[in-house]
N, C-alpha and C positions, 0 to 999 in steps of 0.2 A: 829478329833483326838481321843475324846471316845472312836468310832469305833473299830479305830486300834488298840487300849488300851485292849479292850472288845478281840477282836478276841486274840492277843497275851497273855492273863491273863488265858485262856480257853487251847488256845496249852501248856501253859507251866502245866496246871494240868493233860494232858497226855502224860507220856515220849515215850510211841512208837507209831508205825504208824503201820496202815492194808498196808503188801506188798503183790500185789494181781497181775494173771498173767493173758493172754489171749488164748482162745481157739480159735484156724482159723476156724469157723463153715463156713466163707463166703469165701473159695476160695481164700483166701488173702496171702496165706504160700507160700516162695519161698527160695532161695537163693537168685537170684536176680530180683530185682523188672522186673514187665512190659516181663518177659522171664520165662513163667509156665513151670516151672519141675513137671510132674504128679508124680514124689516122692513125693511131697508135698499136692499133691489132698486132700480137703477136702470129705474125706471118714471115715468112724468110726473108722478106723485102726489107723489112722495119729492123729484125734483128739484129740481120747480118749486117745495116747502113751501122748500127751502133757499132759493133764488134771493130769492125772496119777502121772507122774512125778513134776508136780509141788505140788500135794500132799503128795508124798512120799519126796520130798525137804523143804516141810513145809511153802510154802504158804499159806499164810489166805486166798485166796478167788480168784477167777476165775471169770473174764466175758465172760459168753458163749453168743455170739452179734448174732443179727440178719439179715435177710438181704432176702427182695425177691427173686431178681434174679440169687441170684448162692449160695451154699453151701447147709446145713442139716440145716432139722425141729429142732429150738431151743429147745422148749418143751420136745419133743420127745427124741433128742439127751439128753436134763438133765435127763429125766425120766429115761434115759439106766445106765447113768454114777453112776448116783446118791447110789446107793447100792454100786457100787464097789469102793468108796471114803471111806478116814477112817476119816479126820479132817478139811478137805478145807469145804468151803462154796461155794456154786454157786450161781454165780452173773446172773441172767436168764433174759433175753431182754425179753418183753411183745411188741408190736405194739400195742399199744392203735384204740380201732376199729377193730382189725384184726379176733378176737375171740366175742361172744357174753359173754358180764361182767360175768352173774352167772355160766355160763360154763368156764369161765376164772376163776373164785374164784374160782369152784371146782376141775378145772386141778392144780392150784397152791397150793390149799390146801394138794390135796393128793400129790405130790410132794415134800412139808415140812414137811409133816410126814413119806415121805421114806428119807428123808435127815435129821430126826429126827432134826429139826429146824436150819439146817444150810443153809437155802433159803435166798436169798438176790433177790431184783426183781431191774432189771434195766429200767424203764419208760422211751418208745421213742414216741414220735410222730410226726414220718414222716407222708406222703401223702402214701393212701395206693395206689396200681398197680391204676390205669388211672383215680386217685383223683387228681385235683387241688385244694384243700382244701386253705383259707389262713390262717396268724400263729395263727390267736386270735379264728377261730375255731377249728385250729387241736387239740390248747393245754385245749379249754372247751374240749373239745371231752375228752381227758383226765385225767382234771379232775372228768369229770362225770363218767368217769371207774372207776377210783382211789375210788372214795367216794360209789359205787354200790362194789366194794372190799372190801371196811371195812366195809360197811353193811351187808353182806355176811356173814363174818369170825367172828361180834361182835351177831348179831342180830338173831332175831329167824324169821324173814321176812325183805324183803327189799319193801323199799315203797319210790320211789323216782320219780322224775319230773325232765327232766332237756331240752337241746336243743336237744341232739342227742337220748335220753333213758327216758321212761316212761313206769316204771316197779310198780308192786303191788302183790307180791307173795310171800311164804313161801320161808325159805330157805332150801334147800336141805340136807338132812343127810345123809353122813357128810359132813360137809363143813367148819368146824374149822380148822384154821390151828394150828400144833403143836405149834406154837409159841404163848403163850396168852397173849400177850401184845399189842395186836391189830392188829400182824400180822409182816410178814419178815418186814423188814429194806427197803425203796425206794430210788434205787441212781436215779439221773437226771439230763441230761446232757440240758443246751438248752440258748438263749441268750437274746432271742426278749423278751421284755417287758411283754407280757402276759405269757410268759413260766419262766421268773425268778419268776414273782407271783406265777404261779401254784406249783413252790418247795417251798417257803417262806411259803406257806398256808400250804400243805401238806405233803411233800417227807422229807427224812433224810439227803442223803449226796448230797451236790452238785456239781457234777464232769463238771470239765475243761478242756480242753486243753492247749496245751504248750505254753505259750506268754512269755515276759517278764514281770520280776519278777513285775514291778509297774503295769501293766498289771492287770496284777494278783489279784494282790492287793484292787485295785480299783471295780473288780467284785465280791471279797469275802467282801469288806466292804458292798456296795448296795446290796447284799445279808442278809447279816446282818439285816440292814435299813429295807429291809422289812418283815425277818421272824418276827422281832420286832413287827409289827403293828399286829402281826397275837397272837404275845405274845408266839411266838416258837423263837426256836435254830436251828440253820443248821449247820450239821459238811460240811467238805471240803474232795475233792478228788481230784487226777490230774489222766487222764489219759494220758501218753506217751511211746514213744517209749525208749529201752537204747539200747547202743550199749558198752559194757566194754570189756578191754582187759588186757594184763598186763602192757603195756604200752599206752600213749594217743597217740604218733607215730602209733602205729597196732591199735588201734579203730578208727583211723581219716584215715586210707587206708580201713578199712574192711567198714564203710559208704561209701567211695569213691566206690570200690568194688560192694558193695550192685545195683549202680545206672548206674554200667560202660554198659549197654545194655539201657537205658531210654532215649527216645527224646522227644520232645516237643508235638507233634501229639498224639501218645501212652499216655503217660504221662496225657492228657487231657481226653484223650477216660474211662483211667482207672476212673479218678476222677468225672467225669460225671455219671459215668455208676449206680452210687448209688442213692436209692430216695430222699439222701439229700443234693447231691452233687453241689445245687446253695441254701443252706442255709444261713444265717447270721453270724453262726459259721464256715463254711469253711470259707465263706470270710476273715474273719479275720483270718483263718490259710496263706489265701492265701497274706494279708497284711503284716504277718509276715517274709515272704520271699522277699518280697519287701526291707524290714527292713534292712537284713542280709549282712553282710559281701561278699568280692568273695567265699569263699570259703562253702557257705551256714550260717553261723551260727550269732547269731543276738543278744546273750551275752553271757558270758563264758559256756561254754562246750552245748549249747541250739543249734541242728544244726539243718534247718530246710528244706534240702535237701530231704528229705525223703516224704516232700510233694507235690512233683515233682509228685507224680505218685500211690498217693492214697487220696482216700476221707476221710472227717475227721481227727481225728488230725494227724496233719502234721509233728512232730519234733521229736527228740529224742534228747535223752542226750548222749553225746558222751565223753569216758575218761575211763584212768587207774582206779583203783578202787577205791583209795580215792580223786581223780575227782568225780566220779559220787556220792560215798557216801557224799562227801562236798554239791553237787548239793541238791540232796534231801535234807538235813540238812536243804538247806536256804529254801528251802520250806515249809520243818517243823517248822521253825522260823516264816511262815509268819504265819502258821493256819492249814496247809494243814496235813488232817488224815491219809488218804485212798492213797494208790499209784498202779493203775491199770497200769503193767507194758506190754511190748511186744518186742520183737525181732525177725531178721529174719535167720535162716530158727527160726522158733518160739522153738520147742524143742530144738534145739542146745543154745539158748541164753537164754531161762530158765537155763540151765545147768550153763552155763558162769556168769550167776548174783548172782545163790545160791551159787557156788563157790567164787565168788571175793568179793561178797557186802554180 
């Protein structure tokens, strides 16, 4: 009971929330799911119109994701964007392992000083291309980045020891990053027992997927619990899908819509096709569908049809617009800060949410 006491005494000391959009870096943009319209191709043309416009509409903050097998170089692609943004932040995926750490400090450094400290880093640790790594070493793996990054960006040398890195050398100049408070902001998304430690110890915001709302609940408290022991704070995130309309009649046909070409076979092939697509966090995206009503959805306006036929989070909020503004709300009652939002075709429903919500 504290807990929940503690979490809700902290949301109500901040009255707004980071509403933050997604950039299709991975081939993920469509009309309708499982049926690629190469109008939607993840190419710099289609991205950057997204990015663009959710900063000229006045989002806080973009997650540009990552992903091996299909789309644009995440880094790369932020390094392009990042000059031609006036006030958004990018939310920049890292693959822990992917890069060696002190050349990862130094790409992320000089990237928060072209985004003159609007850098947000999003920490994944998947398996990289033909690793069967399991969860308690992917996420040391990560931590041991994590901590060779803020030795980097504080330190005049890094000197570290760990399972995967043993490093002993000057730090490179430059290698600070604009931001001098120890460095961007680390969202983290992850569920297994070694991965909620590694944000509790070290990361800022800790983003979820869509469950119900006790659900929810239950993994921001045990979060709590153990930033505690670390003698930190963890803010919250959600990331999910919306679908608004001006009626909940057209947002509950335009989801229907979205799925009318998806079948079982496809639908699995999509969801697979990611390197974290038999995680512990799909699973429970994929329990949640279990959950759900005939009609997809598993409590008010939370449908989670849409997990039908992509990996990771699986739901969206579905409704007129003070439907979905009410939705959020109870979210922000539980604790939740940050709201990593998406739509499909993606630039069209950016449009539709800065309009409605």
């Amino acid at each position: 009971m504290a807990l929940e006491q503690d979490i809700r005494i902290r949301s109500k000391d901040i009255e707004g929330a980071e509403v933050a959009w997604f950039a299709p870096l991975c081939n993920g943009d469509d009309a309708y799911l499982s049926r690629h319209d190469f109008r939607y191709k993840s190419d710099w043309h289609n991205t950057s119109s997204v990015l663009m416009a959710a900063d000229q509409l006045g989002y806080r903050n973009i997650l540009c994701p990552s992903s091996y097998q299909v789309g644009q170089d995440t880094l790369t692609f932020a390094a392009a964007a990042a000059p031609l943004t006036k006030q958004i932040n990018l939310l920049t995926a890292i693959r822990c392992g992917e890069v060696h750490p002190p050349m990862l400090a130094r790409a992320l450094a000089t990237l928060d000083h072209i985004l003159q400290g609007r850098l947000t880093i999003n920490i994944i640790s998947s398996n990289m291309p033909g690793e069967d790594l399991p969860s308690a070493a992917r996420y040391q793996r990560s931590r041991e980045v994590i901590e060779i990054l803020k030795q980097c960006w504080t330190q005049d040398s890094i000197d570290f020891s760990g399972e995967f890195y043993k490093l002993s050398l000057p730090t490179t100049e430059p290698v600070r990053t604009y931001q001098q408070n120890g460095g961007p902001l680390l969202y983290f998304g992850g569920y297994s027992p070694p991965g909620v430690d590694l944000c509790a110890e070290h990361c800022d915001v800790y983003l979820m997927w869509p469950e119900k709302e006790e659900r929810i609940r239950e993994l921001m408290q045990n979060m709590s619990t153990k930033a505690a022991a670390y003698g930190r704070t963890v803010d919250f995130g959600l990331r999910v899908h919306v679908i608004v309309r001006e009626t909940e009649e057209e947002a509950r046909q335009a989801a229907k819509d979205l799925m009318k070409y998806v079948d079982d076979d496809r639908g699995e092939e999509i969801r697979l096709r990611a390197q974290d697509g038999k995680s512990y966090g799909v699973s429970r995206q994929t329990e949640q569908r279990a959950l759900a009503d005939q009609e997809g959805y598993v409590e008010d306006y939370l449908w989670t049809g849409i997990g039908r036929a992509r990996s990771g989070c699986g739901a969206a909020i579905v409704g007129n617009p003070d439907q979905v503004l009410e939705k959020l709300r109870r979210y922000m009652n539980l604790g939740i800060r940050a709201f990593i939002l998406s739509g499909y075709p993606h630039l069209d429903e950016c449009k539709l949410f800065a309009r409605y919500v």
